[in-house]
ROLO-726106 format. One record per residue (C-alpha): residue in one letter; x, y, z. Coordinates in steps of 0.5 Angstrom, whole numbers, padded with zeros to 4 digits, always signed. Last residue first. Layout:
! residues N
aXYZ...
***
This chain:
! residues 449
x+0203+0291+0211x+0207+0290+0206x+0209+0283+0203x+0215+0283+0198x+0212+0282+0190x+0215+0276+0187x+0221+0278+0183x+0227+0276+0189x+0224+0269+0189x+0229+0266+0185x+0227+0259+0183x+0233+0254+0182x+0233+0249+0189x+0224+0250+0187x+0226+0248+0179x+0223+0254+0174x+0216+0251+0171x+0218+0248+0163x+0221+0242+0166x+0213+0239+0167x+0216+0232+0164x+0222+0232+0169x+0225+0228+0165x+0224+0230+0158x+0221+0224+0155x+0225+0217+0153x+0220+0214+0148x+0214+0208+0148x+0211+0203+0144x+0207+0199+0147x+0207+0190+0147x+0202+0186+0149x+0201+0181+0156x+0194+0177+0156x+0194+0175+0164x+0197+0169+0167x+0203+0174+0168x+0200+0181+0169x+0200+0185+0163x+0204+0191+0158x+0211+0191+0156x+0213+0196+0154x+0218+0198+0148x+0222+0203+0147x+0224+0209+0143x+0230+0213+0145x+0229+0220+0144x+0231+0223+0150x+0237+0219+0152x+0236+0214+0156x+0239+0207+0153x+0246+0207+0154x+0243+0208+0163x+0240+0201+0163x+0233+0203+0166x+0229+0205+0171x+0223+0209+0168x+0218+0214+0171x+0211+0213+0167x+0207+0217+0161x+0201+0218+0158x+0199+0224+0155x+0195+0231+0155x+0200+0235+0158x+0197+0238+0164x+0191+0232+0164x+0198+0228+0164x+0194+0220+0164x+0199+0217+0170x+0203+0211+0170x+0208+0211+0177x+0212+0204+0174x+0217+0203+0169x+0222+0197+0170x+0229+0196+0166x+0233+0193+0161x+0230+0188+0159x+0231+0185+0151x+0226+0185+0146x+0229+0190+0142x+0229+0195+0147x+0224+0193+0152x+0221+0196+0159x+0219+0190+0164x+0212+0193+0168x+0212+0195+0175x+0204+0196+0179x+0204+0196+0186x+0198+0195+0190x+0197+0196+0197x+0193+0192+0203x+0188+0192+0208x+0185+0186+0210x+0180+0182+0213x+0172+0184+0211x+0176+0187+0205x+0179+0194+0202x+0186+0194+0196x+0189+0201+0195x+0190+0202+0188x+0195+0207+0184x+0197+0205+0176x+0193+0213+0175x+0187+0215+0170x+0185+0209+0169x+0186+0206+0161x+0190+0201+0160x+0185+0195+0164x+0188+0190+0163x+0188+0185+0156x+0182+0182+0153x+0182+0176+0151x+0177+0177+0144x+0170+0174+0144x+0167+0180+0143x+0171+0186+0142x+0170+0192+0148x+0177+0190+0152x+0182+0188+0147x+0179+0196+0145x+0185+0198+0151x+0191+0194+0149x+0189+0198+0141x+0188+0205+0145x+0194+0205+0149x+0199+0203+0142x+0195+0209+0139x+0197+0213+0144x+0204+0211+0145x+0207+0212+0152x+0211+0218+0153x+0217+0214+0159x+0220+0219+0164x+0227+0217+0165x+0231+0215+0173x+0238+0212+0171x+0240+0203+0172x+0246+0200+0174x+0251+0206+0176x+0258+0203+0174x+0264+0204+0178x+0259+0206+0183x+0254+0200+0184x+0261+0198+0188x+0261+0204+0193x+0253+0202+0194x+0254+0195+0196x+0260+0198+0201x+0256+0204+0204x+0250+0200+0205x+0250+0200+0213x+0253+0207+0213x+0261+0209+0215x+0264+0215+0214x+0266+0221+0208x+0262+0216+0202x+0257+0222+0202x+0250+0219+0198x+0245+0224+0197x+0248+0225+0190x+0246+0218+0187x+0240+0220+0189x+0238+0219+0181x+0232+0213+0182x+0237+0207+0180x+0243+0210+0185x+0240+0211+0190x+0238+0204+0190x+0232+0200+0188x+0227+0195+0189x+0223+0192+0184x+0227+0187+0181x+0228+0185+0187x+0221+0183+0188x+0220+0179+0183x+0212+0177+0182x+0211+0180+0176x+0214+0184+0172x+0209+0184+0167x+0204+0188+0171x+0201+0187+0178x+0204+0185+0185x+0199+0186+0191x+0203+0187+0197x+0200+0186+0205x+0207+0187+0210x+0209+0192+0205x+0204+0198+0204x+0201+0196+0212x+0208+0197+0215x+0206+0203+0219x+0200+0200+0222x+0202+0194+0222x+0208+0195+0228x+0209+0189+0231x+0210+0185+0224x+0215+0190+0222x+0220+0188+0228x+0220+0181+0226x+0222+0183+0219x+0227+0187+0221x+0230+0181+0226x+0229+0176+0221x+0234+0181+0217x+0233+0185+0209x+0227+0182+0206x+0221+0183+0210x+0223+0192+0211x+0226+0191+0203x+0221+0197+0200x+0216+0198+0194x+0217+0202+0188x+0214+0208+0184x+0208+0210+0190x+0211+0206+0197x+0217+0210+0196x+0218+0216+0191x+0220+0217+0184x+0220+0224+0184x+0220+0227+0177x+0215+0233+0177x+0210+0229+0173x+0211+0222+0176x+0211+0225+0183x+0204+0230+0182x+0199+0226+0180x+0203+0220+0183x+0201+0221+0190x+0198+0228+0191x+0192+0228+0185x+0189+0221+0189x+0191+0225+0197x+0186+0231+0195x+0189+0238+0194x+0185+0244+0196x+0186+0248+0190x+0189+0257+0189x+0185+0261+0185x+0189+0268+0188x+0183+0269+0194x+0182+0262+0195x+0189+0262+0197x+0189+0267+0202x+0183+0264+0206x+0186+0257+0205x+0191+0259+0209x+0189+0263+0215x+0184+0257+0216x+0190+0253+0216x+0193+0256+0221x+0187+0256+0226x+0185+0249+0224x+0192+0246+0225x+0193+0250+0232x+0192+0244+0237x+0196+0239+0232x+0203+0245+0234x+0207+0247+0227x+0208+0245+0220x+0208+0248+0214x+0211+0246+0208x+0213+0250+0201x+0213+0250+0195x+0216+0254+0188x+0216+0249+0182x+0217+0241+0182x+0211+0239+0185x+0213+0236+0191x+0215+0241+0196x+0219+0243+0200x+0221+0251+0203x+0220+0249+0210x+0216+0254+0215x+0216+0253+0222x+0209+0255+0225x+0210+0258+0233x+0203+0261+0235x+0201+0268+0237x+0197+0270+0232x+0203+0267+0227x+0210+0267+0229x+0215+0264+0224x+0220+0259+0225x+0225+0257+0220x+0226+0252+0214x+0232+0251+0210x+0232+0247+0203x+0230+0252+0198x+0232+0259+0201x+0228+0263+0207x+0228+0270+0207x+0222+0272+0202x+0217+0270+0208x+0215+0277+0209x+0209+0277+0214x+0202+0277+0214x+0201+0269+0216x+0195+0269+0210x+0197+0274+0205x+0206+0271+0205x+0204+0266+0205x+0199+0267+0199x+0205+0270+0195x+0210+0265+0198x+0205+0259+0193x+0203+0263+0187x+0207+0259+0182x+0206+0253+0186x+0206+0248+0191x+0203+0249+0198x+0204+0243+0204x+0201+0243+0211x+0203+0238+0215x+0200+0238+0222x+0203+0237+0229x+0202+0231+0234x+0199+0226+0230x+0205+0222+0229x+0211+0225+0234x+0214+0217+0237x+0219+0219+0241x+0227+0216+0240x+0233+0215+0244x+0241+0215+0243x+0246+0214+0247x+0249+0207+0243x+0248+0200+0243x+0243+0200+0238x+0237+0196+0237x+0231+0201+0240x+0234+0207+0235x+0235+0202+0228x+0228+0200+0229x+0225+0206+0230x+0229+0209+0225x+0226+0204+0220x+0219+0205+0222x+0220+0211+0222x+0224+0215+0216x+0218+0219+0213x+0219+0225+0216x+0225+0225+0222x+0226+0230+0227x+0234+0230+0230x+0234+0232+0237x+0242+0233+0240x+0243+0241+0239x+0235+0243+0238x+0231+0242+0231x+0235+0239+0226x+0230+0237+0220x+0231+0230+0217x+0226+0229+0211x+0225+0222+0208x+0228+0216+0205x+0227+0208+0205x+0230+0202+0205x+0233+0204+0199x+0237+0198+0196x+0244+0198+0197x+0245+0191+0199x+0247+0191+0205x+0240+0195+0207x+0239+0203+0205x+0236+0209+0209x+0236+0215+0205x+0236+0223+0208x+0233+0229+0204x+0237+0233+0209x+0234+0239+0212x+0238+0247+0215x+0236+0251+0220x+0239+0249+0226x+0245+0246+0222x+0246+0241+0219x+0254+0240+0219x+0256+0233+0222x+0249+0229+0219x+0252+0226+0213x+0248+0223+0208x+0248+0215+0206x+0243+0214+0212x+0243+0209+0218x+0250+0210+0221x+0251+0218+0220x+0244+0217+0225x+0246+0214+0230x+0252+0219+0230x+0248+0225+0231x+0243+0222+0235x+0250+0220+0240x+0248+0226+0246x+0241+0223+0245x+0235+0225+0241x+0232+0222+0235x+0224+0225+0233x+0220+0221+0229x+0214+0223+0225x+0210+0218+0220x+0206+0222+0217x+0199+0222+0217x+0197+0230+0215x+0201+0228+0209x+0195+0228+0204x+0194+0236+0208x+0194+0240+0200x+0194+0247+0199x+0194+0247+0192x+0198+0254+0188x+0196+0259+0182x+0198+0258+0175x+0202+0251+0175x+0201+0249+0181x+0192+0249+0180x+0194+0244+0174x+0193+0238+0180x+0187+0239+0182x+0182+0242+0175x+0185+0234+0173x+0185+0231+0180x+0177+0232+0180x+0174+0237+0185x+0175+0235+0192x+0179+0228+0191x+0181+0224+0197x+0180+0228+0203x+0183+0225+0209x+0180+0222+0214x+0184+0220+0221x+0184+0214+0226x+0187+0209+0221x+0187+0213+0214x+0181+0213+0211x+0179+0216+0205x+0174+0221+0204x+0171+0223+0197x+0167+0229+0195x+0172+0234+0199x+0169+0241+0199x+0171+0242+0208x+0175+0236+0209x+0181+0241+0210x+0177+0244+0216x+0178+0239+0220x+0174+0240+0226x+0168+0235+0224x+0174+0230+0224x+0175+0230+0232x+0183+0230+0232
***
């Protein structure tokens, strides 16, 4: 798609790049862009290149119970899974959503290159298609999400319950509606045919502006908006095993870069250092332990049944100490003193650019209670919503506990390393907005033509 037809880019102050496709990485700052869900609703495309594979074949059903922890013999046609892809050792390999869209085809988000994978080495009736870049991904979160829907499509969307999709026609188009989303509260997905991105998403940012909404960039989606509502997520919060589970796996990662960039070219900073199996996590570690369905086999299956004796470690919100925050930052304007890292930027998420490489950082600190280890922390962000700093937390379950005070451990090893205090927060931190699964839409005014 030529980049000057992309209406989204329209107000964006920063671009970024994202292989043959831009995407609007700021418009109006992350702080005016993230706090638009709480009275009104973001329109965000940041995930316009998602990785979308489609499994099909008379075995789809079965190839993919083997893969995933989830169950995949009730979805029905209008139903999703949050699907999670674990290695032998339980460590999420990745998660995605899976949506049922024909009596043997399963589409998969997020999924490939691991589904990918999986599907060209398997000896059952299965195949695949590769569907990236052939339908746009319009996501819309908040208070006002349905009501502007509902305005811009001319239609009542009010039937469609939290984790189900339908298709709707708009001015002749077909538009599959998710309600999904990540900022916690009422949201939905939108998703339909490339050629009619522009036409639909003129129809929605055109009601939206009229109730307040803002156009999302990908900076305020990627941890602005997970670490705030509570969703640890992949390539953001932790890294995944695709270089460290088989020679085989490994092999296949390298012939395709594009989709394995976040973990063929690692950056690893914090105090965790370089322990790559101190970064990874299970279900379990990230509170999806009820995505796992131990009624058939998955690979994992048995690491994971284990882990569920005594579940290692519990997802929190850490409120980071403010004066502590101010006294790593003033290492940095003394004359003289080693100054620590840099404490202060808005959001721990880095890409790094050069003449030879494109790669991602991932930042994990070692969490302290009386200085003994017993976790990590990641996803750190400046709340503008709450004003405060705060991280999502994966520690030893006795010591999560809203109240809890902890210490983290701040700098890179080789790096001047500093202690900051650091409590167990309300998690989700934004709990005060109604949860997407629990929010009845039956008060929301209903559109009438």
């Amino acid at each position: 798609m030529a980049e000057m037809m992309n209406p989204a880019l329209e107000g964006a102050t920063l671009l970024f790049p994202q292989g043959s496709f831009i995407t609007a990485y700021a418009y109006t700052g992350v702080e005016d862009e993230i706090k638009a869900y709480q009275t009104s609703a973001w329109i965000g495309t940041a995930l316009m290149t998602s990785p979308i594979y489609d499994v099909y074949g008379p075995d789809a059903v079965k190839l993919m119970g083997q893969v995933c922890t989830n169950d995949f013999t009730t979805l029905g046609m209008n139903g999703i899974r949050h699907a999670v892809m674990c290695n032998e050792k339980g460590q999420i390999l990745t998660d995605g959503v899976v949506i049922r869209i024909g009596e043997d085809r399963y589409r998969t988000y997020w999924l490939d290159p691991v589904i990918s994978y999986y599907v060209n080495t398997s000896d059952l009736d299965v195949h695949g298609e590769n569907m990236s870049g052939k339908e746009y991904f319009i996501q819309i979160d908040g208070e006002k999400s349905l009501e502007i829907l509902e305005n811009a499509f001319q239609a009542n969307l009010h039937d469609i319950k939290f984790g189900r999709h339908r298709i709707q026609e708009v001015n002749g188009k077909q538009v599959r509606i998710i309600r999904l989303g990540m900022s916690g509260n009422l949201a939905y997905e939108i998703h339909g045919d490339m050629a009619d991105y522009a036409e639909i998403y003129n129809l929605v940012w055109a009601a939206g502006e009229k109730l307040g909404a803002r156009k999302l960039g990908l900076q305020a989606y990627n941890m602005f908006n997970h670490t705030e509502a509570g969703f640890p997520n992949i390539n953001l919060h932790y890294p995944l095993p695709w270089l460290e589970t088989s020679e085989k796996m490994t092999e296949y990662m390298r012939t395709v870069p594009q989709l394995s960039m976040f973990n063929l070219n690692r950056r690893l900073l914090g105090s965790v250092g370089d322990d790559l199996q101190a970064r990874f996590v299970t279900p379990y570690d990230v509170g999806w332990d009820f995505l796992i369905k131990y009624n058939h086999d998955f690979i994992g299956k048995e690491a994971l049944l284990e882990m569920s004796k005594k579940p290692p470690k519990k997802c929190v919100t850490l409120e980071w100490n403010a004066e502590d925050v101010a006294e790593v930052f003033a290492t940095m304007l003394r004359p003289g003193e080693e100054p620590c890292e840099d404490i202060t930027k808005p959001c721990a998420l880095e890409y790094y650019f050069c003449v030879r490489e494109f790669g991602f950082e991932y930042r994990a600190d070692k969490v302290l209670a009386a200085d003994k280890e017993i976790g990590i922390t990641s996803g750190k962000i400046i709340s503008y919503t709450y004003n405060s700093m705060i991280s999502l937390a994966f520690i030893s379950a006795e010591y999560a506990k809203e109240g809890t005070e902890l210490e983290i451990l701040w700098g890179t090893p080789g790096t001047r390393q500093m202690k900051v205090r650091a409590k167990v927060a309300r998690f989700p931190y934004n709990q005060d907005y109604i949860r997407n699964e629990k929010r009845d839409v039956s008060d929301i005014p209903v559109f009438e033509r």
